[in-house]
C-alpha positions in Angstrom: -12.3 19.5 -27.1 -11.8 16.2 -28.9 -12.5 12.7 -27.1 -9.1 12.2 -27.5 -8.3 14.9 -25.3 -10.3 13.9 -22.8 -9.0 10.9 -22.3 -5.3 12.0 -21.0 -3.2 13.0 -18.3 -1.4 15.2 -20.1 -4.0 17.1 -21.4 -5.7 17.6 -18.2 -2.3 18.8 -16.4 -2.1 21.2 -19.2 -5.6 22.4 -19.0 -4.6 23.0 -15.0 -1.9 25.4 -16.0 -3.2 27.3 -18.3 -6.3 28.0 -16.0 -5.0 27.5 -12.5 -7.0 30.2 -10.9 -5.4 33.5 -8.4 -6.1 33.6 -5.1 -8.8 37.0 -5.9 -10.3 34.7 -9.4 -14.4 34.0 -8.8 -16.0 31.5 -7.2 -16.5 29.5 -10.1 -12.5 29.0 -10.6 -12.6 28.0 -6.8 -15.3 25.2 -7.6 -12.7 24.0 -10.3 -10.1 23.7 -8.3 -12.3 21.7 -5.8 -14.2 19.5 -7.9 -10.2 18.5 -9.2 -8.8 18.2 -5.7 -12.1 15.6 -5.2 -11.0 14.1 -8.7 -7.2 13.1 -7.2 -9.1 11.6 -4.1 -10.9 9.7 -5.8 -8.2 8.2 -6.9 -5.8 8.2 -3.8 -8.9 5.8 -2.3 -10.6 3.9 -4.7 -10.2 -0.2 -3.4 -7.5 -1.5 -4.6 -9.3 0.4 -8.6 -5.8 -0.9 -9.8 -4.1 -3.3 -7.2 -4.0 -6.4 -9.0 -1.8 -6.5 -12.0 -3.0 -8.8 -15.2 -2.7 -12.6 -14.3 0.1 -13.3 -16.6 2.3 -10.8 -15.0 4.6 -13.1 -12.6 7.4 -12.8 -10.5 10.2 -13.5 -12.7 13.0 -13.8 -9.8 12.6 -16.3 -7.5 12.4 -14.8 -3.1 15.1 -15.5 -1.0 15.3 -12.7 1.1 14.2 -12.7 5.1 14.9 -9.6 5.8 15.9 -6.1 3.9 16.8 -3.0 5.5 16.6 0.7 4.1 15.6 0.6 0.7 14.5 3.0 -1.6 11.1 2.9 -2.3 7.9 4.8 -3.3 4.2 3.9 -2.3 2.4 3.0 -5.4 -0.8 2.1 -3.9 -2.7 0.8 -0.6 -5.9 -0.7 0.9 -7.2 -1.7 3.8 -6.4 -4.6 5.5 -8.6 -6.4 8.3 -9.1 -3.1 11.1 -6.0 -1.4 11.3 -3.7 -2.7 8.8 -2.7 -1.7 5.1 -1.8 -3.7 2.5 1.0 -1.5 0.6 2.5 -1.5 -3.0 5.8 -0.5 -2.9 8.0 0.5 -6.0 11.9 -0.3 -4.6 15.0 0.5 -6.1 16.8 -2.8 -6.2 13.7 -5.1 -5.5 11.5 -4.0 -7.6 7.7 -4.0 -6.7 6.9 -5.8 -3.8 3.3 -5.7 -1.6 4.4 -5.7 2.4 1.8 -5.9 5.3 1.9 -2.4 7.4 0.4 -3.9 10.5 -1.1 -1.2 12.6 -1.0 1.7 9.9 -4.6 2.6 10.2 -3.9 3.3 14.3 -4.0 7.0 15.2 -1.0 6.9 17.0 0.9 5.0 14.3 4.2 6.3 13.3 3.4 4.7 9.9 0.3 6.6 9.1 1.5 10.1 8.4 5.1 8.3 6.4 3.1 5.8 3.7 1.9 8.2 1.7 2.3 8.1 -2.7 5.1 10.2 -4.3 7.0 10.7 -1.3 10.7 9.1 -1.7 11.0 6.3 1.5 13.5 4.5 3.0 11.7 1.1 3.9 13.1 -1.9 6.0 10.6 -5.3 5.8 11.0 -9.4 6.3 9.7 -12.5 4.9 9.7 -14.4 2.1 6.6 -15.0 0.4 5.0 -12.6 -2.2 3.5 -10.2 1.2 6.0 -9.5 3.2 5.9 -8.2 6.6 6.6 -4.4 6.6 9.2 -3.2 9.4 9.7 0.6 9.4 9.7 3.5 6.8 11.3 7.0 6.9 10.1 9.8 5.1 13.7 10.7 3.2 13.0 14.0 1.9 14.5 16.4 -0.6 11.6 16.6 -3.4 9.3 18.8 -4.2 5.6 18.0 -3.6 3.2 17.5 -6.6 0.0 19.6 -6.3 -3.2 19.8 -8.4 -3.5 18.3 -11.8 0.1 17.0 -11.7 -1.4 14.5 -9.2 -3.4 13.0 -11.7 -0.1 12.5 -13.9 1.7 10.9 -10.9 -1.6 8.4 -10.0 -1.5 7.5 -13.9 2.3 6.9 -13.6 1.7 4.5 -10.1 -1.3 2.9 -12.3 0.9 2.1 -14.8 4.1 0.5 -12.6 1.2 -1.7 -11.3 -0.5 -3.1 -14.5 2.7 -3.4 -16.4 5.8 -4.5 -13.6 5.9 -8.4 -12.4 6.5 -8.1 -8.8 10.2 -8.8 -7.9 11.6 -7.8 -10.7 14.1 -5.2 -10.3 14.5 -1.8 -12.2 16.8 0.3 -11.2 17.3 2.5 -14.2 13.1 3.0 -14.3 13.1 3.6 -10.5 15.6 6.6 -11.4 13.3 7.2 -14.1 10.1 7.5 -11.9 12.1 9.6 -9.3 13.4 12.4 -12.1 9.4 12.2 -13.8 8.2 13.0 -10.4 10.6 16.1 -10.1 9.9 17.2 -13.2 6.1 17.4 -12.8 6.7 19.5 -9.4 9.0 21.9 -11.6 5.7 22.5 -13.9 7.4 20.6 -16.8 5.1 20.0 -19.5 3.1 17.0 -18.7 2.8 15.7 -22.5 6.3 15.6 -22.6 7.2 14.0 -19.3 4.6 11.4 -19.8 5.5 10.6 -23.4 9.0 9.9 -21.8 7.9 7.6 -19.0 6.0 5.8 -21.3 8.5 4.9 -23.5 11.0 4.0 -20.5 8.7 1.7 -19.2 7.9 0.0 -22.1 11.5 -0.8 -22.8 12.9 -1.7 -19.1 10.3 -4.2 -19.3 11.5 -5.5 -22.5 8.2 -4.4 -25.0 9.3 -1.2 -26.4 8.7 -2.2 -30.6 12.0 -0.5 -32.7 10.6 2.8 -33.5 13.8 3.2 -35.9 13.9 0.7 -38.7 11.1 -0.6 -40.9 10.7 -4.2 -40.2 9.8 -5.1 -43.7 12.7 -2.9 -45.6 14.9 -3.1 -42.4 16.3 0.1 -43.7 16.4 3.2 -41.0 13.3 5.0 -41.0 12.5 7.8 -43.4 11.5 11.2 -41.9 8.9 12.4 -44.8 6.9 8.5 -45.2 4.3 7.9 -42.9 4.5 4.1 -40.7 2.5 2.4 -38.5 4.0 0.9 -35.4 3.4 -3.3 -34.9 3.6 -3.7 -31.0 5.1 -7.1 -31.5 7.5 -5.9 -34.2 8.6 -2.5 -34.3 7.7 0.0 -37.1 6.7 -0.5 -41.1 5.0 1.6 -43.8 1.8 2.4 -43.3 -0.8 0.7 -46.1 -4.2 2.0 -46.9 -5.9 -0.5 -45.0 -4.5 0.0 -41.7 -6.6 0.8 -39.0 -3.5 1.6 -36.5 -2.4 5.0 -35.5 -0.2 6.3 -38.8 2.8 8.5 -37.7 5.2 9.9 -39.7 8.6 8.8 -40.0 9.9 12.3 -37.8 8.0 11.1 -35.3 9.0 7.8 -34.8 12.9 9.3 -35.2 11.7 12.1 -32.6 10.6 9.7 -30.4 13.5 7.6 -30.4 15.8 10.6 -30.0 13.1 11.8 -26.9 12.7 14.9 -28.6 9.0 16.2 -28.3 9.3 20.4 -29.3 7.7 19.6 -32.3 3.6 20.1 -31.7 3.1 17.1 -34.5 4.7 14.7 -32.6 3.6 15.4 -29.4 0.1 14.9 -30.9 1.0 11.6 -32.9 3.0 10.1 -29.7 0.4 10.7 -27.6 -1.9 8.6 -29.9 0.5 6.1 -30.5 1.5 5.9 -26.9 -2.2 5.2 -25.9 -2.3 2.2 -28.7 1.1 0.3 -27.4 -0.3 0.9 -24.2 -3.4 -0.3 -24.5 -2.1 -3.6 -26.4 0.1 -4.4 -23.9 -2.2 -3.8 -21.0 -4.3 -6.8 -22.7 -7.2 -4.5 -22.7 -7.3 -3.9 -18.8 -8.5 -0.2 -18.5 -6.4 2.9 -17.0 -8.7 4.2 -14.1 -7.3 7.5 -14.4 -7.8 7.8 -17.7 -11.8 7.7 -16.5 -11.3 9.8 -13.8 -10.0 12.3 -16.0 -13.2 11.7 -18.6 -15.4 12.5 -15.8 -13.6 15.7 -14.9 -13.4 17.1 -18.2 -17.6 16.7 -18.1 -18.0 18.6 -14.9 
């Protein structure tokens, strides 16, 4: 297994297919399964590992509203606040990502304890105006499919993702719809490489940093299937030189990509690389916590 490898979703929720043990397999299969299952809680509680998004990621609309009732929303992440509170980062439909105060949602008796949980589509209702709002109620909504296993790990790396990359009230509706049909497609056992590769992409254009993957920025002619490029994040695509130390990809790929077409094994291989590069560049060097989590699973 290549450090590449090791270092992505994908490849880990592909590994937990291919191997996902029987109810008679040994013990050893059952340890697997285990030491994973402690992988995704690590995860699900780590302190606020990926909370705060990079400092020059602001809110780009300004707040007005004092109250909102029933939207659409999906727990990205949550912490502890003071002794029975949570501090909660929601993903909403038409509001974008917002943080909200669940007061009480560590109390046993809570109705919001058993409802804010990640990857479960909500109905939330909160007030205020500032950039922590006051949460009201939540409703479970219902009508998706859990994701188990290693697909958690995808799902985590997705919520990492909307939190490093997404000013806070910014809305994006067509990458909430995104993020709702990703999840469903990891609970159908759709192959993670692809999925992700997808959601990647989507993200990176709704918030206006996807590079042209379709034209050469120096020729400005339409990319050519059989030459081999290299992808400026700043710019878009251009032939690769010999000195380049960026990921080269070939010209199908790029065209693939745009096209969202991943059957061919070549460019699921060079997407994931170049994925992981415009990534990277646009995370300002923060690091992906679940990309470690997943480096310490792989060494078990």
């Amino acid at each position: 297994m290549t450090s590449d490898e090791n270092h992505d979703p994908d490849h880990a929720a592909a590994e937990g297919q291919a191997t996902a043990p029987a109810v008679n397999d040994m013990p050893v299969a059952e340890l697997r399964i285990t030491e994973m299952q402690q992988a995704v809680t690590q995860v699900a509680e780590a302190p606020a590992a990926y909370a705060a998004p990079p400092a020059v990621r602001r809110s780009r609309t300004p707040i007005r509203e004092t109250r909102v009732n029933g939207q659409p929303a999906f727990v990205l992440h949550s912490y502890p606040y003071k002794e029975t509170s949570l501090i909660v980062d929601l993903f909403t439909r038409d509001h974008g990502r917002i943080a909200v105060v669940a007061k009480g949602a560590k109390r046993p008796l809570s109705k919001l304890r058993g409802v804010l949980q990640t990857f479960q589509p909500l109905s939330v209702s909160w007030s205020g105006k500032s950039e922590l709002r006051t949460l009201i109620d939540a409703e479970w909504v219902g009508g998706m499919l859990p994701i188990e296993r290693t697909a958690l790990l995808c799902g985590f790396y997705l919520n990492e993702l909307l939190v490093k990359l997404l000013a806070r009230d910014d809305a994006h509706r067509a990458l909430f719809d995104h993020y709702v049909s990703t999840l469903n497609e990891l609970a159908h056992d759709e192959p993670a490489q692809i999925v992700l590769r997808k959601f990647e992409r989507a993200l990176l254009k709704e918030t206006g940093v996807a590079a042209n993957l379709g034209r050469s920025t120096t020729t400005r002619e339409a990319v050519d299937p059989g030459e081999r490029y290299v992808v400026d994040p700043e710019r878009g695509a251009r032939e690769a030189l010999i000195s380049d130390v960026w990921p080269v990809v070939s010209g199908k790929t790029l065209l693939d990509m745009e096209r969202e077409d991943y059957a061919d094994p070549v460019t699921q291989s060079q997407s994931k690389q170049l994925m992981r590069f415009l990534l990277a560049h646009h995370l300002n060097g923060a690091p992906l916590n679940t990309r470690q989590i997943l480096i310490d699973l792989m060494q078990l």
